[in-house]
C-alpha positions as CSV (number, residue, x, y, z in Angstrom):
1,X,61.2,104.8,-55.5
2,X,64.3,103.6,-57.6
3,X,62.5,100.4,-58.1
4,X,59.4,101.4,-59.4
5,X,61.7,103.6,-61.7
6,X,63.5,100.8,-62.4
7,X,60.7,98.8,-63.4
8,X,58.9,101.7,-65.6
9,X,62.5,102.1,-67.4
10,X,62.1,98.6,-68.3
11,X,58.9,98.2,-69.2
12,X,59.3,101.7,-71.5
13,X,62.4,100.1,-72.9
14,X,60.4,96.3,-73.7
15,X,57.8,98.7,-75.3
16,X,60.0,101.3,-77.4
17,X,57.9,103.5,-76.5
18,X,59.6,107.1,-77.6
19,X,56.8,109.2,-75.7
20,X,57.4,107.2,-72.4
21,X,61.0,107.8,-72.6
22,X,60.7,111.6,-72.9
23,X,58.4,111.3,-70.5
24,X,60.7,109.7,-67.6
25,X,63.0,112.2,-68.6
26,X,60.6,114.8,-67.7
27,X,59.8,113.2,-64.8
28,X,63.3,113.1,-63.7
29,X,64.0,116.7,-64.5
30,X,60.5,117.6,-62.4
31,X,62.3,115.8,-59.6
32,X,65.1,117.3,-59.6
33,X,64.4,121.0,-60.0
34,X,61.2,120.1,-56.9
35,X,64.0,119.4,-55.3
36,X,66.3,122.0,-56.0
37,X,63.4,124.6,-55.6
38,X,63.2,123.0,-51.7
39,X,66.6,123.5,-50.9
40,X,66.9,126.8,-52.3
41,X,67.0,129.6,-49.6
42,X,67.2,132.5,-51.8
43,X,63.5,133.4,-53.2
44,X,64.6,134.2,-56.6
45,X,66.5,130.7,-56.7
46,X,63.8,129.3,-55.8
47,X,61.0,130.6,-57.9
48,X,63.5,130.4,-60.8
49,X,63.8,126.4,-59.9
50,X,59.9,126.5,-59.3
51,X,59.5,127.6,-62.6
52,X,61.4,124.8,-64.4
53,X,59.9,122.1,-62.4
54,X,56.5,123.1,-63.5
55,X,57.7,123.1,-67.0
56,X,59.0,119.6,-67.1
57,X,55.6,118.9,-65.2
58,X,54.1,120.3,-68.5
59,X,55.9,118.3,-70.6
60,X,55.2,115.4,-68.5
61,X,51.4,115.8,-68.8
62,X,52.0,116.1,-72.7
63,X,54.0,113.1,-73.3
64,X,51.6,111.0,-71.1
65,X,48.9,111.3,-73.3
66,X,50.6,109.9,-75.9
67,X,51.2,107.0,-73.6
68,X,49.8,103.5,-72.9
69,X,47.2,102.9,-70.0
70,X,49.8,101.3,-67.9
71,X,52.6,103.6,-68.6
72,X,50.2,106.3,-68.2
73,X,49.1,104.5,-64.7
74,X,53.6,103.9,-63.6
75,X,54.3,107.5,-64.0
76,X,51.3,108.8,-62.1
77,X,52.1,106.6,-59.3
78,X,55.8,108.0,-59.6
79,X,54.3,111.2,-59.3
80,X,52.3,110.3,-56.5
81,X,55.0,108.2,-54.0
82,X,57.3,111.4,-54.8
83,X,54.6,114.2,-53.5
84,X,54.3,112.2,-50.4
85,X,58.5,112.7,-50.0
């Protein structure tokens, strides 16, 4: 996983792409608040955590569409190898 990240980071860095940088961050945030939400034992943690990972999710969807086809193509494929975590 931290390659492919590493690789979109550089590709979104080559391109100066401002949408695919707050999209990573999104992504990032998505990750870590899926993450929190499945370590999270107490149900009102965890919906709370729920909550905010589906919001950066959002913002995710709305910053890829400003994206190239193969930015568009290195996040969804982020998304995908995390889901099978």
């Amino acid at each position: 996983m931290k390659k492919i990240t590493f690789a979109i980071i550089m590709t979104f860095t080559f391109t100066g792409s401002i949408y695919a940088n707050e999209c990573l961050e999104s992504l990032n945030k998505y990750n870590e608040y899926s993450d929190l939400s499945k370590d999270a034992t107490d149900n009102k943690i965890k919906l709370k955590h729920e909550s905010a990972s589906m919001d950066y999710l959002k913002k995710v969807s709305i910053y890829c569409d400003h994206l190239k086809e193969e930015e568009r193509e290195d996040i969804e494929q982020v998304l995908e190898d995390y889901k099978k975590k």
